[in-house]
TIDRENDO-981797 format. One record per residue: residue in three letters; y, z, x of N, C-alpha, C, CB in turn. Coordinates in pm, 1 decimal, decimal comma. Glycine has a CB too. Layout:
N
 rest       ny       nz       nx      cay      caz      cax       cy       cz       cx      cby      cbz      cbx
  ALA        Y        Z        X        Y        Z        X        Y        Z        X        Y        Z        X
...
This chain:
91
 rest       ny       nz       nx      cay      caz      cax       cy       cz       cx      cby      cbz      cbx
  UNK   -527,7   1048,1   -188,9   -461,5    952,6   -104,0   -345,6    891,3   -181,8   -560,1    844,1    -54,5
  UNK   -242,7    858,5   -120,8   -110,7    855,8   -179,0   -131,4    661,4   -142,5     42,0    980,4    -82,0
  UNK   -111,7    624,4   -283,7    -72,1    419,2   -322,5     46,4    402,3   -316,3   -102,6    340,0   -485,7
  UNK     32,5    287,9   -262,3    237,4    233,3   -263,6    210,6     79,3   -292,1    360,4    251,4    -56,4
  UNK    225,0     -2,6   -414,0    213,1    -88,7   -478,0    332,7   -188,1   -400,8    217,6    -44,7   -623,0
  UNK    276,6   -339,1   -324,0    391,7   -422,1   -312,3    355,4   -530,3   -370,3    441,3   -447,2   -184,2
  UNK    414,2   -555,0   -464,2    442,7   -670,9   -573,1    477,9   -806,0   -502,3    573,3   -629,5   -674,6
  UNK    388,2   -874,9   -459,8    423,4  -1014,9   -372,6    268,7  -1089,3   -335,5    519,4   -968,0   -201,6
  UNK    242,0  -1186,8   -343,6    127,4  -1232,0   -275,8    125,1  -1329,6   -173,2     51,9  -1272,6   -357,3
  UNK    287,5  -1288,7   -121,6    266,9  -1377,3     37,7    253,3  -1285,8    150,1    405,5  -1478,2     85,3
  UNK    162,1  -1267,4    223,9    116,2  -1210,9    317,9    224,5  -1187,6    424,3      9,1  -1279,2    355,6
  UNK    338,3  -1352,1    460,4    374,9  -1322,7    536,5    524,8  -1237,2    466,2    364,7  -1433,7    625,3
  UNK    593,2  -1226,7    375,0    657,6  -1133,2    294,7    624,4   -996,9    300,0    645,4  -1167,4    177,2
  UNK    513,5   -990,1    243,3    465,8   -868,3    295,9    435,9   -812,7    460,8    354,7   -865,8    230,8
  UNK    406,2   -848,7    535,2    406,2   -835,9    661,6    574,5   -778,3    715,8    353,7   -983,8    716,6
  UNK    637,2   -893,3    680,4    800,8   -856,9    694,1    816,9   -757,2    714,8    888,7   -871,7    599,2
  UNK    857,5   -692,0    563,3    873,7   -567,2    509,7    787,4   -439,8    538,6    868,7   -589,5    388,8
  UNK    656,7   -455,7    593,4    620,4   -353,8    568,5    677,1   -244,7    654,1    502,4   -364,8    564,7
  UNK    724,4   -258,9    741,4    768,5    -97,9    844,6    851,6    -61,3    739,6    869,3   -103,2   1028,6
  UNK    966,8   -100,1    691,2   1071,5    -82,5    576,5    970,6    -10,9    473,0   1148,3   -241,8    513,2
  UNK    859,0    -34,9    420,2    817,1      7,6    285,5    752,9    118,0    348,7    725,7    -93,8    186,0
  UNK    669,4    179,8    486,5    665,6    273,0    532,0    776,5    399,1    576,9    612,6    227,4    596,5
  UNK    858,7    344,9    590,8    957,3    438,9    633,6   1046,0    480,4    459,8   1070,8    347,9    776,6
  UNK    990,4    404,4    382,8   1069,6    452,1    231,8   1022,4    559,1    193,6   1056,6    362,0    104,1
  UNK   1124,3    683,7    158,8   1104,2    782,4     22,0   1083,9    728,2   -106,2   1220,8    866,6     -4,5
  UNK    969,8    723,7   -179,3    953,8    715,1   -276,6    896,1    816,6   -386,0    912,8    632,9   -260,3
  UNK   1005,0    865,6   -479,9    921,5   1020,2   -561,3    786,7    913,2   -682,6   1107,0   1161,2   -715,4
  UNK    738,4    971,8   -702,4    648,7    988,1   -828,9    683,3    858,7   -913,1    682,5   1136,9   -919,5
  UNK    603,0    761,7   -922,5    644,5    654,8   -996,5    761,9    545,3  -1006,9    645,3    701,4  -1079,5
  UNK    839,1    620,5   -867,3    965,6    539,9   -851,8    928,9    400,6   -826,0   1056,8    591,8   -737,0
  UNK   1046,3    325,5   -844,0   1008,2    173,8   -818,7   1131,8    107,4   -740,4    979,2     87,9   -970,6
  UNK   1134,6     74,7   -633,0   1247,6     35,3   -568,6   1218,1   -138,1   -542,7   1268,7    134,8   -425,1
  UNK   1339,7   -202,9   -513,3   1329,1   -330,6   -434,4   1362,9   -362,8   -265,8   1415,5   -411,5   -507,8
  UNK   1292,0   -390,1   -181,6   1307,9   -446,7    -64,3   1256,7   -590,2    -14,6   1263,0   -361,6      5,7
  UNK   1445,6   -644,0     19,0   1463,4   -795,5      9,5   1370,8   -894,0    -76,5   1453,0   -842,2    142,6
  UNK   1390,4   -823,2   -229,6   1408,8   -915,4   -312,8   1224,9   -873,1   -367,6   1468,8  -1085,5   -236,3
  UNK   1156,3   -766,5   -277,2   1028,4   -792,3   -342,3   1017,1   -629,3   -384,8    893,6   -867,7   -233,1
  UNK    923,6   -587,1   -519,3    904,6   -484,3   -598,4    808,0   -398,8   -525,8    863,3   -524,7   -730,9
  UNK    867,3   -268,5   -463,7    791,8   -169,8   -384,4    777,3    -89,2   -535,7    881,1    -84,1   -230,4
  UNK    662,4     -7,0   -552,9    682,3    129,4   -632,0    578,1    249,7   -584,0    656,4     99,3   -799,5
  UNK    609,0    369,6   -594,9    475,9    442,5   -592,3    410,7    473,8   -665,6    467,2    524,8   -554,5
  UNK    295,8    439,4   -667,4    177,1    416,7   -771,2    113,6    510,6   -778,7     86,2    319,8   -752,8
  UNK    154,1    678,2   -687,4     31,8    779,2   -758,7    -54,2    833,1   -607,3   -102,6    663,8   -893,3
  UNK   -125,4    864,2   -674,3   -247,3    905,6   -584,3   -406,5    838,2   -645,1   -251,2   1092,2   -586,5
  UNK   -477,6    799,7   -529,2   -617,2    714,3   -603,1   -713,0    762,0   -498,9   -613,4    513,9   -615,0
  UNK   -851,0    769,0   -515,7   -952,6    887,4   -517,7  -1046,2    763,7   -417,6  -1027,2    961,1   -710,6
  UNK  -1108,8    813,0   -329,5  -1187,2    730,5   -185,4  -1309,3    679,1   -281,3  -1255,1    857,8    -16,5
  UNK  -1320,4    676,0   -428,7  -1405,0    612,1   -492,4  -1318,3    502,6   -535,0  -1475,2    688,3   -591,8
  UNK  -1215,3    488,7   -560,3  -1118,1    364,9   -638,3  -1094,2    271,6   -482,6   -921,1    444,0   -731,1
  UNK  -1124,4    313,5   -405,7  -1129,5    254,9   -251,1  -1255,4    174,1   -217,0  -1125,6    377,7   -141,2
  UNK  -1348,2    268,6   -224,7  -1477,3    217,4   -210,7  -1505,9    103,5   -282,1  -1565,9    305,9   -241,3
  UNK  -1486,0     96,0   -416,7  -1487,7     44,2   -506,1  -1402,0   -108,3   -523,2  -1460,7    142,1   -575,2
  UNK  -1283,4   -141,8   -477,7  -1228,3   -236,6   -450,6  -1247,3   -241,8   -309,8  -1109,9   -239,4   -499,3
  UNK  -1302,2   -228,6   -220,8  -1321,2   -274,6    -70,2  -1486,7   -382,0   -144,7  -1356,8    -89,3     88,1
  UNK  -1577,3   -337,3   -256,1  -1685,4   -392,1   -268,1  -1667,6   -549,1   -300,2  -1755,7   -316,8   -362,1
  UNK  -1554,9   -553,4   -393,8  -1485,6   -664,4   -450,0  -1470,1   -801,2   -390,9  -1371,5   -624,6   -468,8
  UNK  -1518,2   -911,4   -441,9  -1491,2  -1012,2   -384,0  -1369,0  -1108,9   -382,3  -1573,5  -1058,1   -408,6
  UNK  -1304,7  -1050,3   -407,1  -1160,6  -1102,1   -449,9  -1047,1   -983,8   -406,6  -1156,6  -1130,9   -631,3
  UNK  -1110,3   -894,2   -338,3  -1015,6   -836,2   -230,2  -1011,8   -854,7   -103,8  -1018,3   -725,9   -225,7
  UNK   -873,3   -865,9    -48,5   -893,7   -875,2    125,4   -893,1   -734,8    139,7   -762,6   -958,7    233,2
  UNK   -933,2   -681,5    266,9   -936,3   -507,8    357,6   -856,5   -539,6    468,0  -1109,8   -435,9    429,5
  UNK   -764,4   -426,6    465,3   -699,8   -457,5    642,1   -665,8   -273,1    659,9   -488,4   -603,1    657,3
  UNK   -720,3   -282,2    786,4   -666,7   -133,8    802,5   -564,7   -141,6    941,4   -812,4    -11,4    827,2
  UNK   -493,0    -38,0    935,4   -404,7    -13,4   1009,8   -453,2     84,7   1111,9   -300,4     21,0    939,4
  UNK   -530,4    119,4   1176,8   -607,8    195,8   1288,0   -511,8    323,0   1318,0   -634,7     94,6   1435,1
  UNK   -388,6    312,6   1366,3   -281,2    403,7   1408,4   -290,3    524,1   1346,5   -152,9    353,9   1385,6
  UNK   -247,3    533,8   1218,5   -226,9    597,0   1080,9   -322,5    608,7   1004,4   -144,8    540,9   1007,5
  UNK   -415,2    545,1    972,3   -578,0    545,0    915,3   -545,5    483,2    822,1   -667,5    677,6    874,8
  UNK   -422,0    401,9    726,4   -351,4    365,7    651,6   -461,5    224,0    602,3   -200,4    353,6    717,2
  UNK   -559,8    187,2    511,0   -600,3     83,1    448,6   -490,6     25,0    346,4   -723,5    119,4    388,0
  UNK   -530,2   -109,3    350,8   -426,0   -219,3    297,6   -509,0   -287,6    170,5   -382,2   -347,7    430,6
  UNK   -510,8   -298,9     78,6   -589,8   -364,0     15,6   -526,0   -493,6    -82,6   -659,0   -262,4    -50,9
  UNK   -546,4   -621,5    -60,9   -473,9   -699,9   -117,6   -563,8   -786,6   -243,4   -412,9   -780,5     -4,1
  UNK   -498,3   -790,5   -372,2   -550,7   -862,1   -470,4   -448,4   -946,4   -582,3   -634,2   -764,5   -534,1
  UNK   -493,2  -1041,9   -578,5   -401,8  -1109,8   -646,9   -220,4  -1099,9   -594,9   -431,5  -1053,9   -790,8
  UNK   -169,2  -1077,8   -670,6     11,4  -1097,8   -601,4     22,6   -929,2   -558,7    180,9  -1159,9   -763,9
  UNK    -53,1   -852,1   -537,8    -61,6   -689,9   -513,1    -88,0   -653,0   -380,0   -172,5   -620,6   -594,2
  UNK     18,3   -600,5   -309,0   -119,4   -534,3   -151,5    -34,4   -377,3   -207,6    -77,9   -614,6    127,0
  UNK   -170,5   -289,8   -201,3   -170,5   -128,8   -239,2   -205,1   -130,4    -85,7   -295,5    -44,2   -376,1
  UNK   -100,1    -53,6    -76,1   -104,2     34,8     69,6   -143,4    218,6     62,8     74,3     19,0    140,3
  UNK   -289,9    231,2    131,1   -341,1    374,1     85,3   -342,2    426,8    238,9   -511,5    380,7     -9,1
  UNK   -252,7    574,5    183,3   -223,2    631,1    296,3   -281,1    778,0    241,2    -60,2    612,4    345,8
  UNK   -390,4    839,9    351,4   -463,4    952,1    382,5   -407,9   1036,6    357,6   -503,2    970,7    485,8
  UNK   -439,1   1171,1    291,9   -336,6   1320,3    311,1   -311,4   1325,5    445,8   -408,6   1479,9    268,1
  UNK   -386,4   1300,5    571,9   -382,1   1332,1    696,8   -298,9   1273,7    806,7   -487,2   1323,8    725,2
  UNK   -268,4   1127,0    734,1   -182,7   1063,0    798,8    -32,5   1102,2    859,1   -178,0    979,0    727,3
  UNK     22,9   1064,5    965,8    150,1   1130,4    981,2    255,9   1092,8    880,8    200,2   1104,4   1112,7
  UNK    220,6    946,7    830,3    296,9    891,1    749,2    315,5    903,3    609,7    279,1    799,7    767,0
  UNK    222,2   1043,2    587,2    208,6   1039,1    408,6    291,0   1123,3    381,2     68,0   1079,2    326,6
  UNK    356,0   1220,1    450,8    488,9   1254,7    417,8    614,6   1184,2    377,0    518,2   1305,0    500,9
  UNK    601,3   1088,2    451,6    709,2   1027,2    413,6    738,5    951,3    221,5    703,2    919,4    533,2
């Protein structure tokens, strides 16, 4: 499953942006800025590194139903995990 790291811990900042940070090309470790907040792609992470911070009590869960796309927010971080299957993980 393909991570996309947004560097911010205001929800509604993040909210903003996110169609923008979905619709971004990002290669392999790139790190871009949108309006002022730190997008990068963080890789690929394994439905155990999922499982595993969904257990966490100091994570929020939000899924995106559409896309199958889980949101996981901790501290100033929301990792956005998008499925091989998704339409959107191409992008």
């Amino acid at each position: 499953m393909k991570c996309i790291s947004v560097y911010t811990g205001d929800f509604g900042a993040f909210s903003d942006i996110y169609e923008q940070v979905m619709q971004t090309t990002l290669a392999d470790n790139e790190e871009t800025e949108i309006e002022g907040i730190t997008v990068a792609e963080a890789g690929e992470v394994t439905s155990e590194y999922v499982d595993r911070m969904k257990e966490r009590l100091d994570v929020v869960v939000m899924k995106q139903k559409e896309h199958g796309v889980t949101i996981l927010q901790h501290g100033s971080v929301f990792e956005i995990i998008i499925p091989e299957t998704s339409p959107v993980a191409s992008m």
